[in-house]
Structure formats: structure tokens, C-alpha cells
C-alpha positions as CSV (number, residue, x, y, z in Angstrom):
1,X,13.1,19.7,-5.6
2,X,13.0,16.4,-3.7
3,X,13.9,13.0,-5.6
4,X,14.0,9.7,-3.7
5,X,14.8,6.6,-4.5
6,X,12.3,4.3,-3.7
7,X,14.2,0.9,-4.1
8,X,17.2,2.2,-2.0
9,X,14.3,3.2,0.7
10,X,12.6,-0.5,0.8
11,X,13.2,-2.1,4.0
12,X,11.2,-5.2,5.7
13,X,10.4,-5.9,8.9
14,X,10.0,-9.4,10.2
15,X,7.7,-8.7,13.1
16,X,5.1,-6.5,10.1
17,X,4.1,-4.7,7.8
18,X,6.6,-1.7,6.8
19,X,5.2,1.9,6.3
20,X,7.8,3.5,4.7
21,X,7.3,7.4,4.2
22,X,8.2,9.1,0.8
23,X,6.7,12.2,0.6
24,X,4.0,13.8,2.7
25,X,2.4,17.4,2.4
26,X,-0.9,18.6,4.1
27,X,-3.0,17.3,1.2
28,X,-1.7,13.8,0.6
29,X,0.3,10.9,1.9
30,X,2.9,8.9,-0.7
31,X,4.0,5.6,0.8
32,X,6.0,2.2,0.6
33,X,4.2,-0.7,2.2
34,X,7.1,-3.5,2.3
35,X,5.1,-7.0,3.4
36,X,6.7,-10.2,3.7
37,X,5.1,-13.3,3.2
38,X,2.2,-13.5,5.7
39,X,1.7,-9.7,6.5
40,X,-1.0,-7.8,5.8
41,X,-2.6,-4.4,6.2
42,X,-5.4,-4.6,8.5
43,X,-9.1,-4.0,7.4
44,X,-9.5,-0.1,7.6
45,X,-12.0,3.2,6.6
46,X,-10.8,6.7,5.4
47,X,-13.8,8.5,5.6
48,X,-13.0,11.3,4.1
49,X,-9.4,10.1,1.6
50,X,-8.6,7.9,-1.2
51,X,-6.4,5.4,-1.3
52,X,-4.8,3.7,-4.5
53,X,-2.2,0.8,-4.2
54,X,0.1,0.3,-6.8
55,X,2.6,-3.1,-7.3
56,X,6.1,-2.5,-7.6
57,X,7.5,-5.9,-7.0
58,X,5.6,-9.1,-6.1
59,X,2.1,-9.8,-5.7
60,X,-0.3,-8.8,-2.7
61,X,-4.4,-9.7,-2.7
62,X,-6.2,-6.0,-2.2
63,X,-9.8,-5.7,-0.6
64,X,-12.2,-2.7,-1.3
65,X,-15.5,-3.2,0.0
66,X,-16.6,-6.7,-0.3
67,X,-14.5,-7.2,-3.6
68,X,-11.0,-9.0,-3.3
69,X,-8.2,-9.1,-6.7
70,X,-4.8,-10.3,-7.0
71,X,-2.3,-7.3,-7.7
72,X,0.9,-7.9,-9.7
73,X,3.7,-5.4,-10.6
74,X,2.7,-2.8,-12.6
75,X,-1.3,-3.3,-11.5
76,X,-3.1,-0.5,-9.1
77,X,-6.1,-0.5,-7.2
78,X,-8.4,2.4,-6.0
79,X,-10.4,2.7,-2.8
80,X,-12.4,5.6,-2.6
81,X,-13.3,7.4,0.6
82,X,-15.6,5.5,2.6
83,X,-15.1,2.0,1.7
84,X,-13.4,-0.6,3.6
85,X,-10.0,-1.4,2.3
86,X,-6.9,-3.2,2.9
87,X,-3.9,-5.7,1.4
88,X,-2.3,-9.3,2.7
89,X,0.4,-11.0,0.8
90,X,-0.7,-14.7,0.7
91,X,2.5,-15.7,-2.0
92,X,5.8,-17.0,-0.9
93,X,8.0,-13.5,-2.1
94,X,8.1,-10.1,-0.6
95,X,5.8,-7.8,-1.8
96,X,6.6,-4.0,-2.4
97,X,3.9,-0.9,-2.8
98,X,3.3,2.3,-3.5
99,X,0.0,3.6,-2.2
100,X,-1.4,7.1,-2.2
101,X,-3.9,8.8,0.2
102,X,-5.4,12.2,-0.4
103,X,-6.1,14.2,1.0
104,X,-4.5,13.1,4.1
105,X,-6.3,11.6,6.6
């Protein structure tokens, strides 16, 4: 059995966005995204995946599609396959998540 612990795994990078790998298997990807104030996930598509972001610490704004919501610890968002996604943290604190992708893309 594998068991991480996702605080102790948390790291920042000045320069952008962290992807931090937790677990990944040929069906799905289970990340950290660490974003300091400023950073931001660029605009992207999954064609064929999922994606849900979920606030751990901090606050981040999340874009599916043409929709745009303020996520806070404890909130999650879904993008479905196909529709533009994306997250920026626009607040003065670091912002930790864990997103999902399956299957992987």
C-alpha cells in the first residue's frame, strides 16, 4: 500500500507553478499544484479526461469554459473532457491543490 503525505510533499517554486506528483497509474493522474501569489495554470483542453481541482489551503480563481469561481479550502471544481480549463491565484497567500485527471491524458 502506498500512503503519502501530501503536506510534507508541498513545495513552491518562485519562477511557477509546482506540479507535484502523488500518485499516477495508467488510468488517472493525482496531483499537488503549489501557486504562489501571481501563478497560474495556463488555459488548457483534455479532450478525452476529466479534471477536478480541489482547495487544500488558500484560495485560487478556476476557469471551465467561459465560467470563472473563487475556490477556497475545502471547495472542488470539475472540468469535464472537452472544456477549456485552468486556475490563477490572484490573493496575496500561497495556494495549495489537489487536482485529479482520469483517465490520464
Amino acid at each position: 500500500m502506498e500512503i503519502k503525505d501530501l503536506k510534507r510533499l508541498a513545495r513552491y517554486n518562485p519562477e511557477k507553478m509546482a506540479k507535484i506528483p502523488v500518485f499516477q497509474s495508467e488510468r488517472m493522474l493525482y496531483d499537488l499544484y503549489a501557486l504562489l501569489p501571481g501563478q497560474a495554470q495556463k488555459v488548457h483542453v483534455h479532450e478525452g479526461s476529466d479534471k477536478v481541482y480541489y482547495a487544500l489551503e488558500g484560495e485560487v480563481v478556476v476557469r471551465v469554459g467561459e465560467e470563472e469561481a473563487l475556490l477556497a479550502p475545502g471547495m472542488a471544481a470539475f472540468a469535464p473532457a472537452g472544456a477549456p480549463h485552468g486556475v490563477r491565484n490572484e490573493s496575496a497567500s500561497p495556494a495549495l491543490l489537489l487536482v485529479v485527471t482520469a483517465p490520464r491524458p
